[in-house]
C-alpha positions as CSV (number, residue, x, y, z in Angstrom):
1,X,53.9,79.7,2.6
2,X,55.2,79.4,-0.9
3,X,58.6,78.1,0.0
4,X,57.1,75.3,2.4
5,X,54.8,74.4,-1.0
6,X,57.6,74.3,-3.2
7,X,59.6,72.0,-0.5
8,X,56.6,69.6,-0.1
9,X,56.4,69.1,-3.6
10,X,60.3,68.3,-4.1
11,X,60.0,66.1,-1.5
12,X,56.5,64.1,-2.6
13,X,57.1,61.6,-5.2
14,X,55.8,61.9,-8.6
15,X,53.4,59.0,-8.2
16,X,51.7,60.8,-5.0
17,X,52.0,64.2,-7.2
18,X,49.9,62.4,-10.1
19,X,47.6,61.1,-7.4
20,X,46.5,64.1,-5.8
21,X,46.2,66.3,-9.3
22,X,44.1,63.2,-10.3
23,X,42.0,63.4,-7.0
24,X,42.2,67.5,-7.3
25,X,41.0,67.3,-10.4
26,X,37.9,64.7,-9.6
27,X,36.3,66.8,-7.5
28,X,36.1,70.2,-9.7
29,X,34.6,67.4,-12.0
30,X,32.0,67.3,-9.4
31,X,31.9,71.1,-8.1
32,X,31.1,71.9,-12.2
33,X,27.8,69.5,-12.0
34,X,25.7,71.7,-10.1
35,X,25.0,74.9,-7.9
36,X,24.9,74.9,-4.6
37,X,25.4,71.2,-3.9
38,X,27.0,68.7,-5.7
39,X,25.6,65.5,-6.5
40,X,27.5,62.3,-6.0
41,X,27.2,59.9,-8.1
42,X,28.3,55.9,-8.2
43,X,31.1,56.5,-10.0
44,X,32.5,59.3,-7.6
45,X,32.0,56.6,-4.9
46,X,34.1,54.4,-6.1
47,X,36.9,56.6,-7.7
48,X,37.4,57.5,-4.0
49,X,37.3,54.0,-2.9
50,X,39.8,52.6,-5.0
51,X,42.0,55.5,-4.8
52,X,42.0,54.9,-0.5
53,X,43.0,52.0,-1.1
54,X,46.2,52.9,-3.7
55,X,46.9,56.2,-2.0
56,X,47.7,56.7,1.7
57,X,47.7,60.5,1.5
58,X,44.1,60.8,0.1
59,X,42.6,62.4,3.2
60,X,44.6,65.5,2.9
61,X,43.0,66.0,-0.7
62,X,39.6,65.3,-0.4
63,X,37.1,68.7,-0.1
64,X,33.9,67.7,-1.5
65,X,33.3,65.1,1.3
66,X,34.4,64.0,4.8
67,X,36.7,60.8,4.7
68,X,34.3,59.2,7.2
69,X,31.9,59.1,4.1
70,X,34.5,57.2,1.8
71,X,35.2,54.8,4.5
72,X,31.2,54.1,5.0
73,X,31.3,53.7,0.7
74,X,33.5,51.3,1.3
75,X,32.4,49.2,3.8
76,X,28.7,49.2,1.9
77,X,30.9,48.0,-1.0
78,X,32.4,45.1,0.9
79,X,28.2,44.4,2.5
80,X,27.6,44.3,-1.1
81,X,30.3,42.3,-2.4
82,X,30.0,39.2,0.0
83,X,26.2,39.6,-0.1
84,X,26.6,39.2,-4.2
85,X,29.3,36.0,-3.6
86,X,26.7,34.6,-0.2
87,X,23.9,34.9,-2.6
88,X,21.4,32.2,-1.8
89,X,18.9,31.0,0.8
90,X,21.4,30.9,4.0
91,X,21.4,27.9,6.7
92,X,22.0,24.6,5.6
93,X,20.8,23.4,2.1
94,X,17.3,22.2,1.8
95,X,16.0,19.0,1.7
96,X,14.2,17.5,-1.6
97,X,10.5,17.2,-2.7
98,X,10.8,13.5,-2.2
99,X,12.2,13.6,1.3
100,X,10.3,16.3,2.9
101,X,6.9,13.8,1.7
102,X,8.5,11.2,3.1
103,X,9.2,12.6,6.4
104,X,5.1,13.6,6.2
105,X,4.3,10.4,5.1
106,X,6.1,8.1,8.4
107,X,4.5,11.2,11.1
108,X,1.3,10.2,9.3
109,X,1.6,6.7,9.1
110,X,3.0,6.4,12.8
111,X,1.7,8.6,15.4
112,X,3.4,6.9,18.0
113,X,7.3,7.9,16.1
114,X,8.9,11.3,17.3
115,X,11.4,13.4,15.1
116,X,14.6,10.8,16.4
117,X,12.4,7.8,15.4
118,X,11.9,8.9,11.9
119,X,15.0,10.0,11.7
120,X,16.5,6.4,12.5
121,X,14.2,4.6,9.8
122,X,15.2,7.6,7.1
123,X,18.8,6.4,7.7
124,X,17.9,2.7,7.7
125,X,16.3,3.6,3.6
126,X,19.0,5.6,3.1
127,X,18.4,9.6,3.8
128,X,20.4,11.2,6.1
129,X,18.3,14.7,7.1
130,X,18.8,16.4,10.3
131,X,16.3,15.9,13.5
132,X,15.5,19.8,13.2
133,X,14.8,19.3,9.5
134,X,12.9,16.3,10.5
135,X,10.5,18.6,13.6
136,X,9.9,21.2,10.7
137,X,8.0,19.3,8.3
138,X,6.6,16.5,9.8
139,X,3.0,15.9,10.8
140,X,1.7,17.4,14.3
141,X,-0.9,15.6,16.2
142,X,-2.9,17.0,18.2
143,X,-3.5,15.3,21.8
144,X,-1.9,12.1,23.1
145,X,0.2,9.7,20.9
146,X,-2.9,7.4,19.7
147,X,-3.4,4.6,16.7
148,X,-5.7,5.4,14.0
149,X,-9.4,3.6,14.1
150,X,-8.2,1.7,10.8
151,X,-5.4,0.5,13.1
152,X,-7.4,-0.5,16.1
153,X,-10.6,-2.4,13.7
154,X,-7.6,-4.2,12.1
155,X,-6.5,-5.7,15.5
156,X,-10.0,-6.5,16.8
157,X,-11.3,-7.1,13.5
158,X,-11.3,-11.1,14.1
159,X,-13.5,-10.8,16.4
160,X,-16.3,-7.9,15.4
161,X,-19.6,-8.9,14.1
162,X,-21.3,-5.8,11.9
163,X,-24.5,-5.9,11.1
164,X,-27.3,-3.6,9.7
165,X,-31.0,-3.7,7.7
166,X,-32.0,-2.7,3.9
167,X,-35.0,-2.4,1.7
168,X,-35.9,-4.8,-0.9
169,X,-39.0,-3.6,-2.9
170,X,-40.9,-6.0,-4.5
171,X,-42.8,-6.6,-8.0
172,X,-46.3,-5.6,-6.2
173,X,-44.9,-2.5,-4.9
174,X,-44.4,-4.2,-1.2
175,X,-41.2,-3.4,0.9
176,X,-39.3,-6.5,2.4
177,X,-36.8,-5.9,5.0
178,X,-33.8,-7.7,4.9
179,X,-30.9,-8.4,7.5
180,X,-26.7,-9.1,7.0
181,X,-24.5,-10.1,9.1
182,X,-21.1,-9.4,8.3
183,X,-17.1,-10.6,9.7
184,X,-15.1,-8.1,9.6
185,X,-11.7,-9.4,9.7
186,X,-12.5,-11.5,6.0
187,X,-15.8,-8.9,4.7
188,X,-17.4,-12.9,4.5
189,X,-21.0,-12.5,4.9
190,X,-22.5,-15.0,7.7
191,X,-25.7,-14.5,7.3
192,X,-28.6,-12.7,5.3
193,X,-31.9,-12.8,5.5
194,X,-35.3,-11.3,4.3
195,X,-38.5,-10.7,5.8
196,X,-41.9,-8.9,5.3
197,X,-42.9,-8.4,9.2
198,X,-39.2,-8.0,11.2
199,X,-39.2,-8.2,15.0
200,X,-36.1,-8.2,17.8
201,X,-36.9,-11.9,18.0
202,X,-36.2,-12.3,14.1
203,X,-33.3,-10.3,13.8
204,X,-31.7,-12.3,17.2
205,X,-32.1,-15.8,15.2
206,X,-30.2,-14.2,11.8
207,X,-27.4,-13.0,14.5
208,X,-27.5,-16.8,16.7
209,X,-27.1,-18.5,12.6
210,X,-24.2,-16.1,12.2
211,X,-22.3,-16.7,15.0
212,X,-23.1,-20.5,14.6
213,X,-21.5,-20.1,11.1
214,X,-18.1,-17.5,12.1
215,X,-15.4,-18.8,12.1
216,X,-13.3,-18.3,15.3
217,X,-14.9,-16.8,18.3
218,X,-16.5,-13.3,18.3
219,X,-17.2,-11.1,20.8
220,X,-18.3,-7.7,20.0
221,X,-21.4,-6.8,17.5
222,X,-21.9,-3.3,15.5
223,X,-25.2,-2.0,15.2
224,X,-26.8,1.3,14.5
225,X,-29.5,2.6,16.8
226,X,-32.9,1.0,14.8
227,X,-36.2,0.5,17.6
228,X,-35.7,-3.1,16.5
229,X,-33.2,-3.9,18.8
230,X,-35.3,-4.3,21.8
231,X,-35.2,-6.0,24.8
232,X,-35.3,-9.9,23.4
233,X,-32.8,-8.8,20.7
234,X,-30.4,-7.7,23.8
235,X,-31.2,-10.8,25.8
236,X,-30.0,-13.1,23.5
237,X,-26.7,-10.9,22.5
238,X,-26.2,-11.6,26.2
239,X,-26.3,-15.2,25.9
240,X,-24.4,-15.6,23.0
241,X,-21.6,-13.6,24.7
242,X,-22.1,-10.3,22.2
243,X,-21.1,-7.4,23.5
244,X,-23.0,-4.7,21.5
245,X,-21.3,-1.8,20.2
246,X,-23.7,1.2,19.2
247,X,-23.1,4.0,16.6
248,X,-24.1,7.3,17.5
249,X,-27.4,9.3,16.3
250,X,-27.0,10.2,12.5
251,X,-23.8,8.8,12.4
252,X,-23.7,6.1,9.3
253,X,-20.0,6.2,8.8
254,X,-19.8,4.5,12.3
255,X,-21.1,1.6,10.7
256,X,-19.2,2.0,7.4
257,X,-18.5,-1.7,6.6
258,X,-21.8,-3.0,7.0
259,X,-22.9,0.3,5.1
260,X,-20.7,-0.6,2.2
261,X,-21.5,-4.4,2.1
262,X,-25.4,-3.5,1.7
263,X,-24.4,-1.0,-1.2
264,X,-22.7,-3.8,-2.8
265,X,-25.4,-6.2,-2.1
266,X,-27.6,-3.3,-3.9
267,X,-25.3,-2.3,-6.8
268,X,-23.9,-5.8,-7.9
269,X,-27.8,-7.7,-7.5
270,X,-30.8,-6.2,-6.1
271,X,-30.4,-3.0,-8.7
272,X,-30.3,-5.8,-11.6
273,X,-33.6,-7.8,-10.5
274,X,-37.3,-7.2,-9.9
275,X,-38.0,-9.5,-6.5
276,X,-41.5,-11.5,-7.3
277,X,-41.8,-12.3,-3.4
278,X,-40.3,-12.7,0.1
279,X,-38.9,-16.8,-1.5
280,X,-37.2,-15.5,-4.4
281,X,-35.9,-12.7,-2.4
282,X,-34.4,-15.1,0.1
283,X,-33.7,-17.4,-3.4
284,X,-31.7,-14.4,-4.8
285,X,-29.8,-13.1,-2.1
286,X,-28.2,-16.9,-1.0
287,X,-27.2,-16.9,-4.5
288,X,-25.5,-13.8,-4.6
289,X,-24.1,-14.5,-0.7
290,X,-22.5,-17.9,-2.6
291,X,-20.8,-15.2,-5.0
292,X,-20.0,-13.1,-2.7
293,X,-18.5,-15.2,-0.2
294,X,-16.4,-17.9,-2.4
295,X,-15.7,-15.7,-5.9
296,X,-16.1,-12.0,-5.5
297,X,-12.5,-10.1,-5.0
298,X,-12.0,-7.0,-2.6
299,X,-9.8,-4.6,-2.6
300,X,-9.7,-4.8,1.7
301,X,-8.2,-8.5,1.2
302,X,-5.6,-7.6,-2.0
303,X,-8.1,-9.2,-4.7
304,X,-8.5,-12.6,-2.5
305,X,-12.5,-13.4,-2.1
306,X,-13.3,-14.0,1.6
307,X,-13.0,-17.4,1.7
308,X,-9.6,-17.4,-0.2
309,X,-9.0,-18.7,-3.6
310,X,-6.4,-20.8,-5.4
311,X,-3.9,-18.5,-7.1
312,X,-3.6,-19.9,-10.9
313,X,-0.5,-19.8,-13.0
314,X,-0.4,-19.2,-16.8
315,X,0.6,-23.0,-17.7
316,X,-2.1,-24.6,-15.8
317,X,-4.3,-25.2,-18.3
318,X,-7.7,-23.0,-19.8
319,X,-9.7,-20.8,-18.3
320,X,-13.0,-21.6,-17.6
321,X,-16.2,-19.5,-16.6
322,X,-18.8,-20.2,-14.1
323,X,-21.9,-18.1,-14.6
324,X,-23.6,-16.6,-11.6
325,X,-27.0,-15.1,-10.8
326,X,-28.1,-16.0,-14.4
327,X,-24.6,-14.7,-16.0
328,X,-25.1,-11.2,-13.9
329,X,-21.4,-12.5,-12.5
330,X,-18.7,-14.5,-13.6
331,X,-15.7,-16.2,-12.0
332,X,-12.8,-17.8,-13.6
333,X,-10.4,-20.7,-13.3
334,X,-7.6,-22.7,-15.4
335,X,-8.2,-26.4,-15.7
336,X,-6.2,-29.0,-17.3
């Protein structure tokens, strides 16, 4: 035994002799830590990595653990290694802030458009995002492909009639009922009326002046669900070609525009005034229809009144004010 010791180590090279007293000695290092198991540490683990890998005779030198256990250090260093340089969110890389609105912003804007739809018009504005990018952040509808109602008022809007009734109280403490008739298409006010003792057959004559005075033929009429609207009210809609569209029960907002026109008609006149009498409410309100009709701007028509106005430049001379209402409202104008 000791002459085939003695031979192996004249025939072993110096640097494999250095390399096994330095592995040799490495694990009594560990032996000395503790009693009856050793504990090993990081450092062991990678002593025993590196020297596999400098050190093809390291198997026959290693006591303190099997070789299958350097070889699993090792491969949990190279897991570790590429995790460290793959460090990141993996997949392709994600899209901005601005483009994932965007792609929210056409679903919700076009219901009709599909994933390669918005993906054509993102390229056409400059963005080139993938169709799966596209499927996981825009908009899901629910249901069929349908327009919005905003969509579907705007295209039938020249010819709707709205229509609804308000309260005028008066200086005695009376209530006077009043009456507008509305287009939708321009928000112009056709007619608008006030009386103390409303009937079906009232309310059809404020509807027969307003159609007499639209402009352009109209063919439906929004109305809530008030007892006026009887029989004779339904007789003449008939005549005058009208088809009558209903809100439902407790349902204002089906009615919005002729909502919001009376809440103007309130906020911008009625609110300001104390009415003496059924005249000067009539007297009042024509005014204020004038106003509204020819001067007043809207945010629905981009600033423009109803009836459109001349667009003024800044050399065309000073600008004048027209009082209206008693100065309640003022519209201006350059003249020469």
């Amino acid at each position: 035994m000791f002459f085939l010791i003695l031979l192996r180590a004249i025939l072993t090279s110096q640097a494999s002799l250095a390399l096994e007293n330095l592995a040799l000695r490495q694990q009594v290092a560990v032996l000395k830590r503790s009693v009856p198991r050793p504990r090993i540490r990081l450092s062991d683990r990678i002593f025993w990595v590196a020297l596999r890998r400098l050190w093809t005779d390291w198997r026959m030198s290693l006591l303190v653990v099997q070789p299958s256990t350097v070889v699993r250090w090792h491969r949990r260093g190279w897991q570790l290694f590429w995790r460290w340089r793959s460090r990141g969110k993996p997949g392709r890389p994600s899209i901005s802030l601005e483009e994932r609105e965007l792609i929210r912003r056409l679903s919700l804007e076009n219901r009709l458009w599909g994933a390669p739809r918005i993906q054509q018009e993102l390229e056409h504005i400059g963005f080139q995002v993938a169709k799966s990018t596209i499927e996981r952040y825009m908009v899901r509808h629910r249901g069929p492909p349908s327009g919005t109602w905003r969509a579907f008022l705007e295209n039938h809007a020249s010819e709707i009639l709205v229509c609804d009734f308000f309260l005028v109280p008066t200086a005695t403490f009376k209530t006077l009922i009043g009456f507008v008739v509305m287009e939708l298409d321009r928000r112009r006010i056709v007619a608008c009326d006030v009386t103390s003792n409303p009937t079906a057959e009232w309310a059809a004559m404020v509807v027969q002046r307003a159609v007499a005075a639209a402009r352009g033929r109209r063919c439906y009429l929004i109305r809530d669900r008030d007892d006026i609207y009887g029989d004779e009210f339904k007789a003449v809609m008939r005549v005058l070609g009208l088809r009558q569209m209903v809100s439902a029960y407790h349902s204002p907002l089906q009615n919005a525009h002729a909502e919001r026109v009376i809440g103007t008609v309130r906020r911008e006149c009625l609110d300001h005034v104390i009415v003496l009498g059924e005249s000067h409410a009539r007297r009042i309100l024509n005014k204020y229809v004038g106003y509204y009709d020819a001067e007043r701007a809207h945010q629905s028509l981009k600033g423009d009144a109803p009836e459109p106005r001349r667009a003024f430049g800044k050399d065309d001379g000073r600008v004048i004010a027209t009082s209206h209402l008693g100065g309640l409202h003022h519209s201006y104008r350059r003249a020469a």
